[in-house]
N, C-alpha and C positions, 0 to 999 in steps of 0.2 A: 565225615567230610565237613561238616557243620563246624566243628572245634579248629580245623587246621585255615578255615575262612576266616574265623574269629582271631586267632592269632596270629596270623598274615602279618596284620599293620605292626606289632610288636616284634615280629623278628625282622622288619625290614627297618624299621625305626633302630631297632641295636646292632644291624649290617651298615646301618648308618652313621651312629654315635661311631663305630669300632671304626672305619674308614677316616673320619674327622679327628678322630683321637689316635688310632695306630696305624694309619695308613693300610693302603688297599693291601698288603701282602703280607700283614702278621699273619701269625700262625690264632691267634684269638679273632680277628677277621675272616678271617677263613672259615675258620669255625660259624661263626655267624653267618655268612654268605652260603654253607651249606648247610644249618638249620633253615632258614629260607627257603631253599629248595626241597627240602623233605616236606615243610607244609605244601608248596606249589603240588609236589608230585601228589600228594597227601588230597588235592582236590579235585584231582581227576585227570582226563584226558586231553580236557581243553587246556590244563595249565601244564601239561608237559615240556613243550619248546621252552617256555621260559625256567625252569625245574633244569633242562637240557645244559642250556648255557651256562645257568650257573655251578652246577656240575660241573663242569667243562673249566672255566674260573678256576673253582675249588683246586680241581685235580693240576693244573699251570701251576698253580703257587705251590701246592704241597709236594709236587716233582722239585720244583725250585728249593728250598725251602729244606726240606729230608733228603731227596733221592727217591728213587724208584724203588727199593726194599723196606721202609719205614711203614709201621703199622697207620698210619694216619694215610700217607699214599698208598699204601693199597685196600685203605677204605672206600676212596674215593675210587680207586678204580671198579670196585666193586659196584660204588652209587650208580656210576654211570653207566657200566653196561645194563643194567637192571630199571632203569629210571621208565619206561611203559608197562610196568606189571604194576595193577592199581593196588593199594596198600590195602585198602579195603575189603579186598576177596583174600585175603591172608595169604600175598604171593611168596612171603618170605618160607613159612612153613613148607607151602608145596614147590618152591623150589629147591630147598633141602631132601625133603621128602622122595622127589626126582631125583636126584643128586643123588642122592644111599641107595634109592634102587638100582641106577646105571651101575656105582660103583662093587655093588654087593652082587651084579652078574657076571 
């Protein structure tokens, strides 16, 4: 948790350069707007809502942007439903882990 608080100021600062320099809806702003929120997510519960919205952001533009089949849109679609499992307890692993088991009964 400690490291994603640390780099906070630095992905919001180049979510900032990218918006002044490519405007809110490149596809390189986007990107930056959703590094952002994986540290947010990355610090816990109290910074979910905001982790939330910009999810939320991300996933508008890269619908806009790709379409609804493009692997970058259905990353995001991924971030978002997933954004309250804390990273921390290795949600990723055991939601795979869930996942193969559903699928392997």
């Amino acid at each position: 948790r400690g490291m994603a608080e640390k780099a906070e100021p630095c992905f919001r600062e180049a979510l900032e350069l990218c918006e002044k320099v490519l405007g809110p809806q490149s596809q390189d702003t986007l990107w930056a707007r959703n590094n952002l929120a994986v540290s947010l997510k990355a610090q816990g519960q109290a910074r979910f809502e905001e982790a939330e919205q910009l999810y939320r952001e991300v996933l508008s533009g890269r619908l806009r942007l790709y379409g609804e089949e493009h692997p970058s849109t259905l990353t995001s679609f991924f971030d978002r439903l997933v954004p309250d499992f804390p990273m921390e307890r290795g949600w990723l692993g055991e939601y795979f882990e869930h996942v193969g088991t559903e699928t392997q009964a």
